[in-house]
C-alpha positions as CSV (number, residue, x, y, z in Angstrom):
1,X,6.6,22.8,-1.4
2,X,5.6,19.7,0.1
3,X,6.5,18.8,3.8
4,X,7.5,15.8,5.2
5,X,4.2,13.8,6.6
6,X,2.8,10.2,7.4
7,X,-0.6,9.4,6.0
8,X,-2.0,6.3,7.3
9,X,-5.0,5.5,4.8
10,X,-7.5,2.3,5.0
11,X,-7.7,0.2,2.1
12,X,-5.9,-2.9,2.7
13,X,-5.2,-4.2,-0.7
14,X,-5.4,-0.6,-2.3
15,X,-8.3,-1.4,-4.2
16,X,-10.2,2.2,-3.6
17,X,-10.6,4.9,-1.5
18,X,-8.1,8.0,-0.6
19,X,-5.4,5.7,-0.6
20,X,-5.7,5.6,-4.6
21,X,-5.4,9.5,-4.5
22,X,-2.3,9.2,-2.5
23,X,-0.5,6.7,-4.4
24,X,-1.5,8.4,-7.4
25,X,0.0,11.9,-5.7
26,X,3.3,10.1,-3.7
27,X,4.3,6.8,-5.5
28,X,6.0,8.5,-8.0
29,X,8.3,10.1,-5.6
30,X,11.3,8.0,-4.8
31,X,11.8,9.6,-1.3
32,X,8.4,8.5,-0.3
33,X,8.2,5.3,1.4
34,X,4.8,2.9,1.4
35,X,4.0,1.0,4.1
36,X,1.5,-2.1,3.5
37,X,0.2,-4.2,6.5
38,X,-1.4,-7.6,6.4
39,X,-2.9,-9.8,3.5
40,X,-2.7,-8.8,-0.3
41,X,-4.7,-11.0,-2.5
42,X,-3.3,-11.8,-5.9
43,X,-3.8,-9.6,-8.3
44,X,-4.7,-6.6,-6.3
45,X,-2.7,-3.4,-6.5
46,X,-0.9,-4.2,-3.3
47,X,0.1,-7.6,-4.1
48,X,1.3,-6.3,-7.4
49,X,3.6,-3.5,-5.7
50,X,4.7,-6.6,-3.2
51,X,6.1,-8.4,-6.3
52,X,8.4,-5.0,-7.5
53,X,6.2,-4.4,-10.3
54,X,6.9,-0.4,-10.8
55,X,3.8,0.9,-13.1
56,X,-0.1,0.5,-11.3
57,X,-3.3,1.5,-13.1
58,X,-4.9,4.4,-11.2
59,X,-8.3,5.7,-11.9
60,X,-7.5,4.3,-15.7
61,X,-4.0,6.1,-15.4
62,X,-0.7,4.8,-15.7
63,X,1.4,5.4,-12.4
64,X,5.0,5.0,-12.2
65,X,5.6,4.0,-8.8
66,X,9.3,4.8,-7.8
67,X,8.5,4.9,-3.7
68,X,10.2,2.8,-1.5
69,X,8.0,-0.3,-0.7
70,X,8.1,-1.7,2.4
71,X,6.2,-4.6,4.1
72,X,4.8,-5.1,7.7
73,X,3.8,-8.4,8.1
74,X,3.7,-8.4,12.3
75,X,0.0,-6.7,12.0
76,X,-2.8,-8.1,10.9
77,X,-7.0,-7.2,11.9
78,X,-7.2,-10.7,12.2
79,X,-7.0,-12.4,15.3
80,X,-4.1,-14.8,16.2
81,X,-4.1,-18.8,17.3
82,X,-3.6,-17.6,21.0
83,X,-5.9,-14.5,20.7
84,X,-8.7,-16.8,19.5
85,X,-8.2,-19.6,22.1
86,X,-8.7,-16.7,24.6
């Protein structure tokens, strides 16, 4: 049984890493919600989940993603007009 948990994983544009593990493991699950912060080029796996697409190639798999997307656009690791002029 799995219990309720918030992973926070790097990978901005879900390109590699752990965070293909985990959408591998939770996308499929519809009461699973993914979170994605700042920039996603086009074409990359996070741009593609951005645009509703539903099925992602993972480790040459096909992944039915049926989590809740949901995007945060107030961060960024980039710095601001303001924060730069300081």
């Amino acid at each position: 049984i799995q219990s309720p948990k918030i992973i926070i994983s790097a990978s901005g544009m879900l390109s590699g890493g752990r965070i293909l593990h985990h959408l591998k493991c939770f996308g499929p699950n519809p009461k699973n919600t993914i979170l994605i912060t700042g920039y996603q080029a086009v074409g990359t796996r996070g741009a593609r989940l951005l645009n509703h697409e539903t099925r992602l190639k993972i480790h040459g798999e096909m992944v039915d993603i049926r989590a809740q997307i949901i995007e945060l656009t107030s961060t960024s690791a980039h710095a601001d007009y303001e924060e730069i002029l300081e």
